[in-house]
C-alpha positions in Angstrom: -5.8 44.8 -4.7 -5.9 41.8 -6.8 -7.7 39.8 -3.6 -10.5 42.5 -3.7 -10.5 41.9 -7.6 -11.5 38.1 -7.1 -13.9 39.1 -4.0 -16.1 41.5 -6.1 -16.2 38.6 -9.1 -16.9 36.1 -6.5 -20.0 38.0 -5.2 -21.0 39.0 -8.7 -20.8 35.7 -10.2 -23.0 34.6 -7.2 -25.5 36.5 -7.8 -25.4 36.6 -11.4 -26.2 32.5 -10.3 -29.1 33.5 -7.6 -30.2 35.0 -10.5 -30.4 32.4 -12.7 -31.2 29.5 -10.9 -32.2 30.6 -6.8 -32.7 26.6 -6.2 -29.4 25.6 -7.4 -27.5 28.3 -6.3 -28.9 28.2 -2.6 -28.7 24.3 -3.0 -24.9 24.7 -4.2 -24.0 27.3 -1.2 -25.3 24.6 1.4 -23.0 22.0 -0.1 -19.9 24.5 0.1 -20.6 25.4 3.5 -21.3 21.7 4.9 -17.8 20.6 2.7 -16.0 23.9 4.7 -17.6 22.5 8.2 -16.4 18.8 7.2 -13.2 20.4 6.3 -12.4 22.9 9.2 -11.2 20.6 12.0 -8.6 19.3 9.6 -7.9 22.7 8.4 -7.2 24.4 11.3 -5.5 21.4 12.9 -3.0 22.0 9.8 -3.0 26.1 10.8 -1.6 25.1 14.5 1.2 22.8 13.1 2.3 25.5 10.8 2.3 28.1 13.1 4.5 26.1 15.8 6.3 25.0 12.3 7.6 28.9 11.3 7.7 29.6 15.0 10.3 27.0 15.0 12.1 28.0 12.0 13.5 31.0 11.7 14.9 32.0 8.1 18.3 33.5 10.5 18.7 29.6 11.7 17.7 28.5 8.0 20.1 30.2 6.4 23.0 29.7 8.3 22.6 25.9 7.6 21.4 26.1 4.1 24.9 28.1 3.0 25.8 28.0 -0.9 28.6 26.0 0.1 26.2 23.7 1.9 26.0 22.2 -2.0 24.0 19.0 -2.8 23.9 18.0 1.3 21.9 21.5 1.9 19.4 21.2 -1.3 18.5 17.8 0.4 18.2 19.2 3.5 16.4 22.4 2.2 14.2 20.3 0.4 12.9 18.1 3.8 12.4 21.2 5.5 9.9 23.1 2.8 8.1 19.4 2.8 7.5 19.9 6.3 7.5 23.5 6.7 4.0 24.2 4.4 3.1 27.9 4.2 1.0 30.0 1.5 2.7 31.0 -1.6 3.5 34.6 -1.2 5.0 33.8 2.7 7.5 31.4 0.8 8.6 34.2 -1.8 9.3 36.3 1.2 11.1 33.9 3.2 13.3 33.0 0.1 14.1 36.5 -0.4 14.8 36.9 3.1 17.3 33.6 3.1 19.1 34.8 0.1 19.8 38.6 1.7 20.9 36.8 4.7 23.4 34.5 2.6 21.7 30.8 1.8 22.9 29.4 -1.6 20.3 30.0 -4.5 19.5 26.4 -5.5 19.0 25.5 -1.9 16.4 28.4 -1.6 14.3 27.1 -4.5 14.5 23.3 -3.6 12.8 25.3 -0.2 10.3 27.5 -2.2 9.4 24.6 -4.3 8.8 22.3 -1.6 7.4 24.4 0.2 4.7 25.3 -2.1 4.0 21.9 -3.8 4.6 19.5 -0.8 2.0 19.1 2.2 3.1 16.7 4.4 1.1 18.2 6.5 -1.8 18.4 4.5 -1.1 14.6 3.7 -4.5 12.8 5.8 -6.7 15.8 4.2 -5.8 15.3 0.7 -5.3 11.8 0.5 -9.2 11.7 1.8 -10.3 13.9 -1.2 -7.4 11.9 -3.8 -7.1 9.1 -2.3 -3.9 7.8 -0.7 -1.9 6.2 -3.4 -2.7 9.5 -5.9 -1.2 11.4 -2.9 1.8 9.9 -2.6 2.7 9.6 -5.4 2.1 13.6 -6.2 4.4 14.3 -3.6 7.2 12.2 -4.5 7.5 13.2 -7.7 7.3 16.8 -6.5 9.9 16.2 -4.0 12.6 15.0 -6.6 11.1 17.5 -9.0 12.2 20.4 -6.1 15.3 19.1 -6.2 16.3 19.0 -9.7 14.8 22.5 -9.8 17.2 23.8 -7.3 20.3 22.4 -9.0 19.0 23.7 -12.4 18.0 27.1 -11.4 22.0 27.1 -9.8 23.2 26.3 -13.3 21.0 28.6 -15.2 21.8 31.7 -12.6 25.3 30.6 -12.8 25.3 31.1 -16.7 23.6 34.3 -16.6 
């Protein structure tokens, strides 16, 4: 619902633009649509890795490794595996859920979710060409400690509760 939401204000903001300014607006759409071309080989090079990526990781094998009792050794691991592992937001929530009903330690699910969401290593040779490469790796260092301590944290905080 919410994806048909942001379609329909997409289109109307277009053409509340065409509107406005047709020039611009047609000008604009040319530049988005050569960017997306530029973009594609990259982007669907990344679609391939991550598809072999989750066929190769299955939340059962996850889980089973990533234990509660795994403690700081599995938020580590956890934590390389989401950096690899990149997938879209609401396919990380699931797979958390999942790895929690099927018995993998809380702060070793968010140092995954975390990860997961905020570290493309992946995605590294594509971003670093828009940010440059030193702006890129820095970013994802500090979001890989950042996961980490987040996990631990969200431990404590559950464990207080």
């Amino acid at each position: 619902m919410s994806s048909l939401i942001l379609y329909l204000v997409t289109v109307l903001l277009f053409v509340l633009s065409y509107i406005t300014d047709k020039d611009k607006t047609k000008k604009a759409f040319l530049k988005g649509c050569k960017s997306l071309t530029n973009m594609m080989p990259q982007f669907l090079g990344i679609i391939f890795i991550v598809g072999i990526t989750l066929a190769l990781l299955k939340p059962e094998t996850i889980s089973r490794i990533l234990g509660s009792s795994s403690g700081a050794f599995g938020v580590l691991l956890s934590a390389v595996l989401g950096s690899i592992a990149m997938m879209p937001t609401f396919v990380a929530f699931s797979t958390g859920d999942m790895l929690l009903k099927s018995g993998a330690g809380i702060a070793q699910v968010a140092a995954l979710i975390s990860t997961l969401t905020l570290i493309g290593i992946i995605t590294i040779p594509m971003e670093s060409k828009y940010i440059g490469k030193r702006a890129t790796l820095y970013r994802n260092i500090v979001a890989f400690f950042f996961s980490i301590i987040v996990g631990f944290l969200l431990k404590e905080v559950i464990e207080i509760l």
